[in-house]
C-alpha positions as CSV (number, residue, x, y, z in Angstrom):
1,X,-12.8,68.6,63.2
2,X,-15.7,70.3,61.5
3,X,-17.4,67.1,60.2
4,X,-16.7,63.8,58.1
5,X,-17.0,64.0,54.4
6,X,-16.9,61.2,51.4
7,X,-15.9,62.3,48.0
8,X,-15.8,59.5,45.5
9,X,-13.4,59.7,43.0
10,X,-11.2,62.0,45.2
11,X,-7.5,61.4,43.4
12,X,-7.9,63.9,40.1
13,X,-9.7,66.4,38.8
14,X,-12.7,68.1,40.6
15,X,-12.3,65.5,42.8
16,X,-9.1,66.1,43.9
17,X,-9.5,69.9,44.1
18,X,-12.9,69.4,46.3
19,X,-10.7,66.8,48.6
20,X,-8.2,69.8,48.8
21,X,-11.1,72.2,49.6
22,X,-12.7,70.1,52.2
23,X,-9.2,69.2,53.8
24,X,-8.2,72.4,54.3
25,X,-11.0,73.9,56.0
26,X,-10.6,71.0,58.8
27,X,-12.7,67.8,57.6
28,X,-11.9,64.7,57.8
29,X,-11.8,63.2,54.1
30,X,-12.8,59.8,52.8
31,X,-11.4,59.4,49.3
32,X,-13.4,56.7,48.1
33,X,-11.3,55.9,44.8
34,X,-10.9,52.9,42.4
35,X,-7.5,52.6,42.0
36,X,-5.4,52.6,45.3
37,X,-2.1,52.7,43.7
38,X,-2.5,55.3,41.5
39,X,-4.4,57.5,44.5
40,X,-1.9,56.9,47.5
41,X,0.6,59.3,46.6
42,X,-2.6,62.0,45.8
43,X,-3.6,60.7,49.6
44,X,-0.4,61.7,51.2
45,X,0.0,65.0,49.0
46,X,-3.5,66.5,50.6
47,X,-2.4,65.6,53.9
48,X,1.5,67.3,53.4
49,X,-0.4,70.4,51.9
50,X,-3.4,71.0,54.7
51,X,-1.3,69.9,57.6
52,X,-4.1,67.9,57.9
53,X,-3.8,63.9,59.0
54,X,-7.7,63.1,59.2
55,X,-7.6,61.7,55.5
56,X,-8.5,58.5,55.1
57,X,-8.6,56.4,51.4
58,X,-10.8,53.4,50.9
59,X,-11.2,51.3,48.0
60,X,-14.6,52.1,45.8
61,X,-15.6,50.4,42.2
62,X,-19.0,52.1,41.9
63,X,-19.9,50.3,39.2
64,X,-20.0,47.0,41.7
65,X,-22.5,46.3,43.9
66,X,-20.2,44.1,45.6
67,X,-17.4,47.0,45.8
68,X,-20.1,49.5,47.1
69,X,-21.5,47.1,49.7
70,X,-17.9,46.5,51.0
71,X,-17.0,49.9,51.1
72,X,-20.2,50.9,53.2
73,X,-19.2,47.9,55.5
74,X,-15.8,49.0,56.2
75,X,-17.0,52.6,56.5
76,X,-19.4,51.6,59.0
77,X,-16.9,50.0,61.1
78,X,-14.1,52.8,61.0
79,X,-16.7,55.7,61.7
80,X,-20.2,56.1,63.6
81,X,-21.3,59.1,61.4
82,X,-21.5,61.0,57.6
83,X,-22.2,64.4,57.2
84,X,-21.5,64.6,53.8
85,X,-21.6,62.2,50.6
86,X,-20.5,63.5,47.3
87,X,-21.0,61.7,44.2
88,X,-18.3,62.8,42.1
89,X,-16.8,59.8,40.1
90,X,-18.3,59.4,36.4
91,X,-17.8,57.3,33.0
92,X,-17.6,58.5,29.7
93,X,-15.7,57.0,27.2
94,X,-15.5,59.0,24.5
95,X,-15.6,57.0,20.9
96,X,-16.1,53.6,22.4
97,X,-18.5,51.5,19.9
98,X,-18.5,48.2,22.1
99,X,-21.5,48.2,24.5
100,X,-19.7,48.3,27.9
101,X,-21.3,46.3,30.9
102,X,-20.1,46.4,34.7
103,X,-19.2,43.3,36.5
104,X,-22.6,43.1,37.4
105,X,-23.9,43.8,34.0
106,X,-25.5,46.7,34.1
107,X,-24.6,49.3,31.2
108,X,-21.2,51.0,32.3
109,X,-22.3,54.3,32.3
110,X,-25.6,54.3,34.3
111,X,-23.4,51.7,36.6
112,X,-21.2,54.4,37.6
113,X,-23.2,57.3,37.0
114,X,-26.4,56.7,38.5
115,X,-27.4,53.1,40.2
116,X,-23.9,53.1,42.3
117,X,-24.5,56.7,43.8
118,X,-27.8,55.4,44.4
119,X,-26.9,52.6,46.3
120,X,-24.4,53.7,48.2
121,X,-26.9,56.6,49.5
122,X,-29.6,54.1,50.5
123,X,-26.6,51.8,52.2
124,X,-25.0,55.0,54.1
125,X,-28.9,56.4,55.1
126,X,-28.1,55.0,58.9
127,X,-24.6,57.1,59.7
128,X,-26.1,60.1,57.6
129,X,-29.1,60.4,59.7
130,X,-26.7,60.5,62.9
131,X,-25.5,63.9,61.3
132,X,-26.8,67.4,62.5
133,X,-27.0,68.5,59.0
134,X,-26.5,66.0,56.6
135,X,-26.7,66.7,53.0
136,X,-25.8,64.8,49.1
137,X,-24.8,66.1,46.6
138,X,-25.5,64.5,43.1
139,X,-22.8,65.6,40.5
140,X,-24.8,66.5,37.1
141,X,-23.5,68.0,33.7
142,X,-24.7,70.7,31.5
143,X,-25.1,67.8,28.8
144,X,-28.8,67.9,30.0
145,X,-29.5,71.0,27.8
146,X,-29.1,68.4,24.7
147,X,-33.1,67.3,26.3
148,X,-34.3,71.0,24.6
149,X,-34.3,68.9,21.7
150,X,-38.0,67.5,21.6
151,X,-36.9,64.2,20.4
152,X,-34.7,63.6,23.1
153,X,-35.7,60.9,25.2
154,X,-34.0,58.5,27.9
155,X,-32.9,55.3,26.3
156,X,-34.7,53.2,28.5
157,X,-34.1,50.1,26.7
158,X,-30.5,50.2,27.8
159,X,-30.9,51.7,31.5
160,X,-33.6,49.0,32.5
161,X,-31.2,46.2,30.9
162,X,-33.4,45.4,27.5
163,X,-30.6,45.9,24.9
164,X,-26.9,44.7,25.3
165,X,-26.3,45.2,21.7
166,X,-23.3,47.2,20.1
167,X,-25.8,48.8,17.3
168,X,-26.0,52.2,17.8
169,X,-23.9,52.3,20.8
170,X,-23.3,56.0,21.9
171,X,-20.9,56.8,25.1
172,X,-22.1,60.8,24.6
173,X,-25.9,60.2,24.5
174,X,-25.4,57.7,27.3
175,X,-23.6,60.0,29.6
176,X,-26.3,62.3,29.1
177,X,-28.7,60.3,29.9
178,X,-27.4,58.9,32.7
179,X,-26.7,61.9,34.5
180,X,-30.3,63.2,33.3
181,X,-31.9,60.6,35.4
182,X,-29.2,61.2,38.0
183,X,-31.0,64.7,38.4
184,X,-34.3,62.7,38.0
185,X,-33.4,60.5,40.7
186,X,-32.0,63.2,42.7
187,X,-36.1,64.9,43.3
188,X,-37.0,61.6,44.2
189,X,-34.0,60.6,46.8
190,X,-34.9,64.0,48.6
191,X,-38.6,62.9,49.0
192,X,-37.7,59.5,49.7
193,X,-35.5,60.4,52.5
194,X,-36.8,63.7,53.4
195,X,-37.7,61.5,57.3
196,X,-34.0,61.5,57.9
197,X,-33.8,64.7,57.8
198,X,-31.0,64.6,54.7
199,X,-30.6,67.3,52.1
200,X,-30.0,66.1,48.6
201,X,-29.1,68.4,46.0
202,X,-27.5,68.1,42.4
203,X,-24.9,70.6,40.9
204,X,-24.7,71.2,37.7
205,X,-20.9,71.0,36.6
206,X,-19.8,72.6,33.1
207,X,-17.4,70.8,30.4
208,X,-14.6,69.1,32.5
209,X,-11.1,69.0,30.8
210,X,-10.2,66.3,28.8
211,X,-6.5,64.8,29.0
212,X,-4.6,64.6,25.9
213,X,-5.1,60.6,25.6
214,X,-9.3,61.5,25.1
215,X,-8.0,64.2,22.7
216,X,-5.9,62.2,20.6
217,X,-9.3,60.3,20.1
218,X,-10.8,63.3,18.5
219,X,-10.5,64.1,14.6
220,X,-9.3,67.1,13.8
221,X,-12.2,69.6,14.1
222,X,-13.4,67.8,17.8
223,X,-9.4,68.2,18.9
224,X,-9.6,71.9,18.0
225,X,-12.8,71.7,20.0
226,X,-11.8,70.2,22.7
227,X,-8.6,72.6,23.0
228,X,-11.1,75.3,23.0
229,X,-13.2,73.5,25.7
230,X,-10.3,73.3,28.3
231,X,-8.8,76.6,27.7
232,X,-12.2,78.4,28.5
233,X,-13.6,75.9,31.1
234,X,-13.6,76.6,35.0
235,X,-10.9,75.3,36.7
236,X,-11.4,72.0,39.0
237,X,-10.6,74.3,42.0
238,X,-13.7,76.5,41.1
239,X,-16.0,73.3,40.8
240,X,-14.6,72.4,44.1
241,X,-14.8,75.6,45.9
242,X,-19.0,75.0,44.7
243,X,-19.3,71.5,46.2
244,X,-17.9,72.6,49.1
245,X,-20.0,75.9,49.0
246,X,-23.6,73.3,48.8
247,X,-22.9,71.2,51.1
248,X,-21.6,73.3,54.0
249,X,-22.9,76.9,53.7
250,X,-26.4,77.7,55.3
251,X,-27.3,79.7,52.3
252,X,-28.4,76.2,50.8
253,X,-29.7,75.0,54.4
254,X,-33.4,75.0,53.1
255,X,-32.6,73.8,49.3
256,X,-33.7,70.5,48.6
257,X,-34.1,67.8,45.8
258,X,-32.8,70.9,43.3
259,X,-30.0,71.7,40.8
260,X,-27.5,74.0,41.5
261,X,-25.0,75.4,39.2
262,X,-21.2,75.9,39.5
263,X,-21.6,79.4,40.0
264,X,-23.9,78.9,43.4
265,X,-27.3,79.9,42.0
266,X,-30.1,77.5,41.8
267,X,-31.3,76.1,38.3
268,X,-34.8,76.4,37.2
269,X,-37.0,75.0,34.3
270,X,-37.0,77.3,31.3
271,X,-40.1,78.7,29.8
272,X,-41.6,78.3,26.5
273,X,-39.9,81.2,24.9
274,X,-36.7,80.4,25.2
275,X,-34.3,81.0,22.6
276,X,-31.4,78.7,21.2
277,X,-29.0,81.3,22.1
278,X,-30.1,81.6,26.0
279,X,-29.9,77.9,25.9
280,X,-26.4,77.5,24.8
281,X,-25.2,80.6,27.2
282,X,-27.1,80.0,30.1
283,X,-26.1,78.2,33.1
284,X,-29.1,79.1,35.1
285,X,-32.2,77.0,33.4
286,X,-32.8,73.3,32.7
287,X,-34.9,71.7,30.1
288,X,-38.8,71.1,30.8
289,X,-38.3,67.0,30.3
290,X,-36.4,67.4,33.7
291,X,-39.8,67.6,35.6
292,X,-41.9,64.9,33.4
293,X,-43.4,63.3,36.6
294,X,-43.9,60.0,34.7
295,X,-40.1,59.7,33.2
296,X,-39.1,60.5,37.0
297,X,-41.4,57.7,38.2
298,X,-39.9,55.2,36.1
299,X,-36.7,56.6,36.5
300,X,-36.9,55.5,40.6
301,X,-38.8,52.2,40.3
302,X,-35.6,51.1,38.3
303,X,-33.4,52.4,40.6
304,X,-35.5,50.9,43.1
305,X,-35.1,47.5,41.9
306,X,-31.8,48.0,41.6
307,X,-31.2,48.7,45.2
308,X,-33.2,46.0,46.4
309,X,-31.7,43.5,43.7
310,X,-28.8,44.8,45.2
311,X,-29.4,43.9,49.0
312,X,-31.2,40.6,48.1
313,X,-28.1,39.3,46.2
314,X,-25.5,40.4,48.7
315,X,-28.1,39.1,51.5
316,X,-27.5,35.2,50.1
């Protein structure tokens, strides 16, 4: 066995495919998935396909401290070290108008999106640093490019907990945002637990296909969109052939805290003459409010407080 990996939200999508990926090469997969009904049949379908029987599935809600604490616990007890941790699972529900809280309430989206992978990292740090090579990879969008806009700014008011209020409630800026201060966050984890000798990267994933219920959302020009969008995106076993690509190959054994694209070539901040039609094509450059050292700072003392809010209520 070539090493232990834990893919959250391992039973669809670019989950799935990266469980597939990661299974057939000889790893032994955690699926770390929400719903266990719905996920046991994708469990026993990657072990029939790969021949291979080192595929465990464990019950995650990321958006729960509780959930996430539990999980790490029963990790812990099954398995003495992680070489890998990918945060793949992510929220966004498209036309919802309600403000949506976790359990714990905490907005939904930065729940699942960025304070759970952030929290489970910090829990996990002890069987990560038993790797030889351990590495964490942070799943980002190519949404961030909407931060060219000038006026674009982190809702802050919603990710520190302020506002709970359904006025002006957008699930498409929010998802955004949270995965802009997942990439935020990302710089800072690497730093933060650059002593333990762990690599932590962020890959920047293009449009993901919709299913036809998200569709059926759409009026009539976003559904003709949204067609377009799936018939021209990469397919999940692409994206999955790239996480697996980032967190195994040595090509990326001296990249850390950046943000990688699907394609395997790492992102870097545009310059001042960039044009709108570069942005919209390019895969290759990220916005400058991506290294605004003070939006990063505040970014990590929230998450900061998170985790130790975290540990001090599970502690009682």
């Amino acid at each position: 066995m070539k090493g232990t990996v834990i893919i959250t939200g391992a039973n669809s999508g670019i989950g799935k495919a990266a469980a597939f990926k990661f299974a057939s090469e000889g790893y032994r997969v955690i699926m770390a998935c929400r719903n266990i009904k719905i996920s046991e049949p994708v469990c026993k379908e990657i072990i029939a396909k790969t021949k291979n029987n080192n595929i465990d599935l464990l019950q995650l809600d990321i958006s729960s401290k509780q959930s996430i604490h539990s999980f790490c616990d029963t990790y812990k007890k099954k398995y003495d070290v992680l070489d890998i941790l990918i945060h793949n699972a992510g929220h966004f529900r498209h036309g919802e108008k309600r403000f949506q809280q976790s359990i714990d309430g905490i907005e939904l989206t930065f729940a699942i999106n960025l304070f759970g992978p952030v929290l489970m990292t910090d829990l996990l740090l002890d069987v990560l640093a038993k790797s030889k090579n351990p590495r964490v990879l942070n799943v980002c969008s190519t949404n961030i490019k909407h931060f060219f806009d000038d006026r674009r700014k982190l809702n802050f008011k919603v990710l520190s907990g302020e506002t709970i209020e359904d006025k002006g409630y957008n699930p498409y800026k929010l998802y955004g945002d949270s995965k802009m201060a997942l990439l935020m966050a990302t710089t800072m984890m690497e730093e933060e637990y650059k002593h333990y000798n762990i690599s932590v990267n962020a890959i920047m994933v293009p449009a993901t296909k919709m299913s036809k219920e998200t569709i059926k959302k759409f009026n009539s020009y976003w559904k003709f969109l949204a067609f377009l969008q799936n018939f021209i995106i990469p397919k999940s076993e692409t994206i999955g052939e790239a996480y697996f690509s980032i967190c195994t190959s040595n090509i990326y054994a001296d990249i850390n805290g950046k943000l990688v694209n699907h394609q395997g070539k790492v992102v870097k901040m545009a310059d001042d003459s960039i044009s709108f039609i570069k942005i919209m094509t390019s895969n290759d450059i990220y916005p400058p409010y991506v290294d605004n050292k003070e939006i990063i700072e505040k970014v990590w003392n929230i998450c900061k407080q998170y985790i130790e809010n975290a540990k001090s209520n599970l502690a009682k």
